[in-house]
C-alpha positions in Angstrom: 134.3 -49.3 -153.8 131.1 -51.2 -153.2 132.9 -53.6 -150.9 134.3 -51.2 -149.0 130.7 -49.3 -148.8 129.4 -52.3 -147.4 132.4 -52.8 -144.8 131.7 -49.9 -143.5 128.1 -49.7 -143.1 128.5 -53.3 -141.3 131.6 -52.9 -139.1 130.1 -49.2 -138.0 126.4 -51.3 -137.3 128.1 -54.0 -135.3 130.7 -52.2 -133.5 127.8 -49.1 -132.7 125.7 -52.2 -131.5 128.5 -53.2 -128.9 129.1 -50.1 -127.7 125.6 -49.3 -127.0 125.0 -52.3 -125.0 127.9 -51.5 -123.3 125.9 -48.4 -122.8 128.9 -46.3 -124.4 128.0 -43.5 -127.2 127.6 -45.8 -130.8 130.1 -42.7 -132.5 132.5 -44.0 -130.7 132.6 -47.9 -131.7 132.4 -46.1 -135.0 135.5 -44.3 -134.6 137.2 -46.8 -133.9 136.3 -48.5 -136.9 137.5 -46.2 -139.0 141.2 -46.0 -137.2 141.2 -49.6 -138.0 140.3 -49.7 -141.4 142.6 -46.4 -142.1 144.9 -46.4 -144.3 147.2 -46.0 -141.5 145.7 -49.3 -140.2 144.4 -52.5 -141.8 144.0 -49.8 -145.0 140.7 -51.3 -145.9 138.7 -48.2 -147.5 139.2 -47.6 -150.8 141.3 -44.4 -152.1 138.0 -43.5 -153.9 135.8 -43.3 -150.6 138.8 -41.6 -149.4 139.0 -39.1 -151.9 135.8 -37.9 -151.7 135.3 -38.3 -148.0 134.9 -34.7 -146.9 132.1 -34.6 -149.5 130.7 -37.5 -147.6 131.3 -36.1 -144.2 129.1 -32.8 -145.2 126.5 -34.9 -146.3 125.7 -36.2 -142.9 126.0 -32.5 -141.6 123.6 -31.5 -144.1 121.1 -34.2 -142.7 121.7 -33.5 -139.2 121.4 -29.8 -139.4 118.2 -30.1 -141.5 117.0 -32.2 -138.8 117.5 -30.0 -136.3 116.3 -27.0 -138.0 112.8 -28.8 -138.3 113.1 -29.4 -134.5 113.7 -25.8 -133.7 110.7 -23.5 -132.6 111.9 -19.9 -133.5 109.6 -18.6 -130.3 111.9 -21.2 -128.1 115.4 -19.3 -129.7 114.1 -15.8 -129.3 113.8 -16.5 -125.2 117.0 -18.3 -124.7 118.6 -14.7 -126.1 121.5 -12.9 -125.2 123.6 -16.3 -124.3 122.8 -18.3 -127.4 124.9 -15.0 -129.2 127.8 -15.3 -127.2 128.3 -19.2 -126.7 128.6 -18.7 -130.5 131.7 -17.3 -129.7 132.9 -16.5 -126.4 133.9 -20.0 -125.5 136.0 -20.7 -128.6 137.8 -17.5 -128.1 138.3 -18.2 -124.4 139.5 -21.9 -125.7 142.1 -20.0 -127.9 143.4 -17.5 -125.2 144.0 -20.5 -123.5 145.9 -22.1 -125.8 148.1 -19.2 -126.6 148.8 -19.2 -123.1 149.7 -22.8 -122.9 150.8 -24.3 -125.8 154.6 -22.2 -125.9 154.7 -23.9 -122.1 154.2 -27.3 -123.2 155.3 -27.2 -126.5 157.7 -24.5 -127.1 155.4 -23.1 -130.0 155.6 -19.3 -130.7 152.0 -17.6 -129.8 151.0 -17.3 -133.7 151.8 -21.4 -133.7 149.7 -22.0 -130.5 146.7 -19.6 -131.8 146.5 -21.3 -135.0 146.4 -24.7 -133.0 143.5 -23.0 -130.6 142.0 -22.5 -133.7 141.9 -25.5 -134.8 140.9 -27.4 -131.5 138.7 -24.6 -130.7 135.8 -25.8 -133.3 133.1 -28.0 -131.5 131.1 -30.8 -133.1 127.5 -30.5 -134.3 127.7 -34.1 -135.3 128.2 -35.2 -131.9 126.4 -32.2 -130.1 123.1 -32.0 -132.4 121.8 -35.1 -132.8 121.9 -35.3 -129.0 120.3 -32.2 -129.0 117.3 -33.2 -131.0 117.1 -36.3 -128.7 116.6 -34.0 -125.5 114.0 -31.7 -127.4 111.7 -34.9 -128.3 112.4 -36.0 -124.7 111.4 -32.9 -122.9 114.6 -32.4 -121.3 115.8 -29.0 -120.6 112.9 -27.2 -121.7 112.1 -24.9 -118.9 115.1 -22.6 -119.9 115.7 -24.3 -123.8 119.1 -25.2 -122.9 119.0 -28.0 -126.0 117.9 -24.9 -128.5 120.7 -22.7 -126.8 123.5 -25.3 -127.7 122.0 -26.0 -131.2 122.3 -22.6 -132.4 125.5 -22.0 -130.5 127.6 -24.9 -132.2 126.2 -23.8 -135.6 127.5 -20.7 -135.6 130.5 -21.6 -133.7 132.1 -23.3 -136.4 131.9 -20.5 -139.0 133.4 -18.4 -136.3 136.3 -20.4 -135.5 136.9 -21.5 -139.5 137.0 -17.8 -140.4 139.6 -17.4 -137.3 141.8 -20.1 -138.4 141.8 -19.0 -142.3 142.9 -15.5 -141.0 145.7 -17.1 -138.8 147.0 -19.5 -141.3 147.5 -16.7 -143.8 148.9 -14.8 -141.0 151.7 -17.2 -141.2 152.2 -18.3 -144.5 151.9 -14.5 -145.4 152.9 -12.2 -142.9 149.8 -10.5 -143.7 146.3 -10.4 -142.1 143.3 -8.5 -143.3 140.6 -6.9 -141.1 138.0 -7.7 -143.8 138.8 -11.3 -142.8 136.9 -10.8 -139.8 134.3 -9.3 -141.3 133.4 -12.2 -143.4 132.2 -13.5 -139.6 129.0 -11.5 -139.5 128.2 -11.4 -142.9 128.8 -15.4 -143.6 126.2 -15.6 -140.5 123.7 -12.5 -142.2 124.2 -13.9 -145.3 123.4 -17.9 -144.8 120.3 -17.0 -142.5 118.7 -14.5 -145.2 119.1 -17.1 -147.7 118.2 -20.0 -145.7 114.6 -18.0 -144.4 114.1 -17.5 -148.7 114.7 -20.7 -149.8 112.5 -22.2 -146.7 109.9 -19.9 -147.4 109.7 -20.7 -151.4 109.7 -24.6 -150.2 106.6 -24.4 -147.9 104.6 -22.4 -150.8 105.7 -25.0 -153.5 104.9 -27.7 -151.2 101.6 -26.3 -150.1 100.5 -25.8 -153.8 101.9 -29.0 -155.4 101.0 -32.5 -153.7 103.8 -35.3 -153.6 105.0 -37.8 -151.3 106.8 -36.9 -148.0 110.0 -38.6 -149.6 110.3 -36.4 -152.8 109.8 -33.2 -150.7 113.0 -34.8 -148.8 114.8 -35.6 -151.9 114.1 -31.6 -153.2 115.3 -30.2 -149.6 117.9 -32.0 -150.5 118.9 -30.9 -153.8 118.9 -27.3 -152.3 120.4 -28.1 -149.3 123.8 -29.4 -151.5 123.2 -26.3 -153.8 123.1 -24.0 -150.9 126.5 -25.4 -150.1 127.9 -25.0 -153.8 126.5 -21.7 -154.1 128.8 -21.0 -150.8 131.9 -22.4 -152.2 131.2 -20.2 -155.7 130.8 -17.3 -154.2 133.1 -17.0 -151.3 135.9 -15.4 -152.9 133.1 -12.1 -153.8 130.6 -12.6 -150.5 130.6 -15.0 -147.9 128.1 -17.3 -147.1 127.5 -20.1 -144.3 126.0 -23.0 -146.5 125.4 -25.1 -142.7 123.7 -22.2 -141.6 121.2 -21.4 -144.7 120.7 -24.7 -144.4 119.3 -24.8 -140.5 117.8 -21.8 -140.9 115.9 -23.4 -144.3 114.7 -26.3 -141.6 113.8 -23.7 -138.9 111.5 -22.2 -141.5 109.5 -25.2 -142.4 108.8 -25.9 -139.0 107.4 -22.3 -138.5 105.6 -22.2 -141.5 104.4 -25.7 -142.0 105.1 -27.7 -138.8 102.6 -30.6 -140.2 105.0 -31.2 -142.5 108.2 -30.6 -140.4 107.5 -33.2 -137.6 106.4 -36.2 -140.7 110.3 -35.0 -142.4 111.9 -35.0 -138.8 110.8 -38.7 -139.3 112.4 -39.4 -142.2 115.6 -37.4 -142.0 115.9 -39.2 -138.5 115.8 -42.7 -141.1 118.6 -41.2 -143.4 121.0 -40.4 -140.4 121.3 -43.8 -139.4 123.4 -44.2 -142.6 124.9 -41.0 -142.5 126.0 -41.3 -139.3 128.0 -44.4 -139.5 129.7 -42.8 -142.7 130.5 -39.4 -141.0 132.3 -41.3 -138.0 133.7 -44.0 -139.8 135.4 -41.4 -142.1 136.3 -39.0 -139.2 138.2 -42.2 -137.7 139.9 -43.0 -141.2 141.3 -39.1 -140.8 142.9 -40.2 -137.8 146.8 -41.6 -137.4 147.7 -43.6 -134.1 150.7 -42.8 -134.7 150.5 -39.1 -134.3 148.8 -39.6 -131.1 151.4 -42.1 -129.7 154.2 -40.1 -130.2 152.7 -36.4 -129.1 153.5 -37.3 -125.5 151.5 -36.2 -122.6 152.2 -32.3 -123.0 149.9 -32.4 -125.7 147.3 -34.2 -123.8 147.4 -31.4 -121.4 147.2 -29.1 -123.5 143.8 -30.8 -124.9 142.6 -31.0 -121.3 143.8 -27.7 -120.3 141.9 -25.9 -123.3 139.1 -27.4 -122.4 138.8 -26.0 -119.1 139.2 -22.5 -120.5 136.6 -23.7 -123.4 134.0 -24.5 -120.1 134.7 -21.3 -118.2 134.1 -19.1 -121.4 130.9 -21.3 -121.2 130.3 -20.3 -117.8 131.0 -16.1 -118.7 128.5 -16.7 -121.3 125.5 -18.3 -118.8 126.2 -15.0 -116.8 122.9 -13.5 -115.4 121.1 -16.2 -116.9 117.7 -17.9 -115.3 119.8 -21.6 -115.5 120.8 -23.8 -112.4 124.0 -24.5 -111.5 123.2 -28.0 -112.1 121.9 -26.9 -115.8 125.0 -23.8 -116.5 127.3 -27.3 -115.8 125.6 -29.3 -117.8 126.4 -26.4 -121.0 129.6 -26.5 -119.6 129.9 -30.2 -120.5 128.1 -31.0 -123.7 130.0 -28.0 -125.6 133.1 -29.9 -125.8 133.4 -32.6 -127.9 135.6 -32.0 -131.3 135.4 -34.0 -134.3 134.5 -33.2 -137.6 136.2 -29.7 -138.1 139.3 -30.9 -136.7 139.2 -33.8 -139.4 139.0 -31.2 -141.7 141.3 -28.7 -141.3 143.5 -30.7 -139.3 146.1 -31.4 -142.0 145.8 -27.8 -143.9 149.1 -26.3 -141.7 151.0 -29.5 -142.6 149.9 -29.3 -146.2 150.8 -25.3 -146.8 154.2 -26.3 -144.9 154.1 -24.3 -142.0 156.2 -25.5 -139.5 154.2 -26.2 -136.8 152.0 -27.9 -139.0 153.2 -31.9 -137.6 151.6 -30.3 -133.8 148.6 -28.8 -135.4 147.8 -32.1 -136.9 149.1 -33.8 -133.7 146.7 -31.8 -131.5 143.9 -32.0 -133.7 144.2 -35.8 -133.8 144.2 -36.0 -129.9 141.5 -33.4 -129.5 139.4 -36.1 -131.5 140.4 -38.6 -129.5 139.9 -37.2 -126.1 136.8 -35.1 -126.9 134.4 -36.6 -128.7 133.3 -39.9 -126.9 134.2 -38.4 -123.2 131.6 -35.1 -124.6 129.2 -37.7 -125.9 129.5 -40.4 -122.8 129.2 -37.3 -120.6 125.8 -35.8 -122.5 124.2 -39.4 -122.5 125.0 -40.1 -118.5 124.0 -36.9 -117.2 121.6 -34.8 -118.8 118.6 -36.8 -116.7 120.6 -35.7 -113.2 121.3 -32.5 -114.5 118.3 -31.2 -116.4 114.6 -31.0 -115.8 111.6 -32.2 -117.8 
């Protein structure tokens, strides 16, 4: 296990180091080190890496959405608005539609089989969209209108939506049934993780204002409640549900309200930890991935990647309606919210593994809407936020 540890952490370093020189996003030099070492690959990782690799995975979110709550200014949220509640979900629904349209086109799915791939594609990436986020925010980029806070608080949310969507459809199909309280578990995962998430904050800053202690045990406690925030989601989902990710931001979003001296020396720190956690979440995201899949989908399925996308960017669009953004700033939204990665290496394989028969093109897609999303989402974010956004 160790020597696969520190395989990773050195072939993820090195090939991130190319690809930056390159002037290419490091996630995906990253990536691709974790195809190789796969166990569809060179099969390098060890099964016990492997077996706890989704646990690894939310780790890195945990970081990464931390970090970006302690970036957030609540003021900043509160004028973006109206649009930051429907990119939450607007453009993953209008992703969907789109597949339902064109998946039984290119590949002769029935509609229930094409929504529950929309659902699955639909999802898009904080670990590729926030920590380029945060980057713009300490850069000054986009600040006139908040367009960085806008697309933070939409992919957060975004994710629960779509996850809650997919769950619904999946038993849809296994079951023949489908619940309307399903849907409800939407707004009250969202309720529920931000009440939490303001408590919790709020008991943090008064402990940490009453009891001194270095900078790094206060991380090392945020941390503790940040993985307990997530078990206490995962024990109580079957009686209320709760978004761990999002009590977790909203904990971060609190500190920097309350306590901002303290927020900016932690964005420090956390922004220390995610060079680690970064190369594990990609390296593992790649490991999810099999070639093989990709090779043999054919180019209807790439299509149908490329053709959700441009639904995903005009429910964008529908959502920037009326808005106080450029054109130049409503297409650069368009662009950054659509990489995919980690909740496609997720829930990818669930069809496959319940044994629903579309399960080999769910998987299929999934794998391609990795492949195709998330460096073109990140290359395009890095190359063009300084033509189209203001300082």
């Amino acid at each position: 296990m160790l020597t696969s540890v520190a395989v990773i952490l050195l072939s993820g370093l090195l090939l991130g180091s190319i690809f930056s020189k390159l002037k290419l996003p490091n996630l995906l030099g990253m990536i691709i080190v974790g195809i190789v070492l796969s166990p569809h690959a060179l099969d390098l990782i060890d099964p016990s890496i492997l077996n706890i690799s989704a646990d690894l995975r939310q780790i890195a979110l945990v970081i990464i959405l931390t970090r970006a709550g302690l970036s957030l200014n609540i003021a900043d949220l509160k004028k973006v608005g109206r649009p930051a509640i429907l990119m939450c979900f607007v453009p993953a629904c209008a992703e969907i539609m789109g597949t339902i349209f064109l998946a039984p086109l290119l590949l002769g799915v029935t509609p229930l089989e094409a929504a529950i791939i929309g659902s699955v594609i639909s999802a898009v990436s904080p670990a590729v969209i926030v920590p380029r986020m945060i980057k713009l925010i300490d850069e000054g980029y986009g600040k006139e209108h908040s367009i960085p806070q806008l697309l933070l608080a939409g992919a957060s949310v975004d994710d629960v939506f779509v996850i809650v969507v997919f769950t619904a459809l999946t038993s849809l199909a296994s079951t023949g049934m489908v619940s309307a309280v399903d849907f409800l578990q939407i707004p009250i995962s969202i309720l529920t993780g931000v009440i939490i998430g303001i408590f919790t904050g709020n008991v943090l800053v008064v402990f940490f204002k009453k009891f001194h202690m270095r900078d790094s045990v206060k991380i090392l406690i945020i941390l503790s409640f940040s993985f307990l925030l997530l078990d206490l989601q995962n024990r109580l989902e079957e009686m209320i549900p709760i978004s761990g990710l999002l009590a977790i931001m909203s904990l971060g979003i609190i500190v920097k309200k309350r306590y901002s001296v303290l927020a900016e020396r932690l964005s420090v720190k956390y922004n220390k930890l995610w060079v680690a956690a970064e190369i594990f979440l990609f390296v593992l995201v790649g490991a999810t991935v099999d070639l093989r899949y990709a090779v043999t989908a054919g180019i209807f399925a790439v299509l149908l990647v490329v053709g959700a996308l441009v639904f995903r960017m005009t429910g964008v669009a529908i959502s920037l309606i009326k808005t106080r953004l450029t054109k130049q700033e409503k297409w650069f939204c368009m662009i950054a919210y659509t990489p995919k990665a980690t909740v496609q290496a997720a829930i990818g394989a669930i069809p496959l593994t319940m044994g629903l028969s579309c399960g080999q093109t769910v998987l299929t897609v999934a794998v391609l809407s990795i492949l195709i999303t998330a460096p073109l989402g990140a290359i395009c974010i890095d190359k063009l936020h300084k033509k189209l956004l203001m300082t």
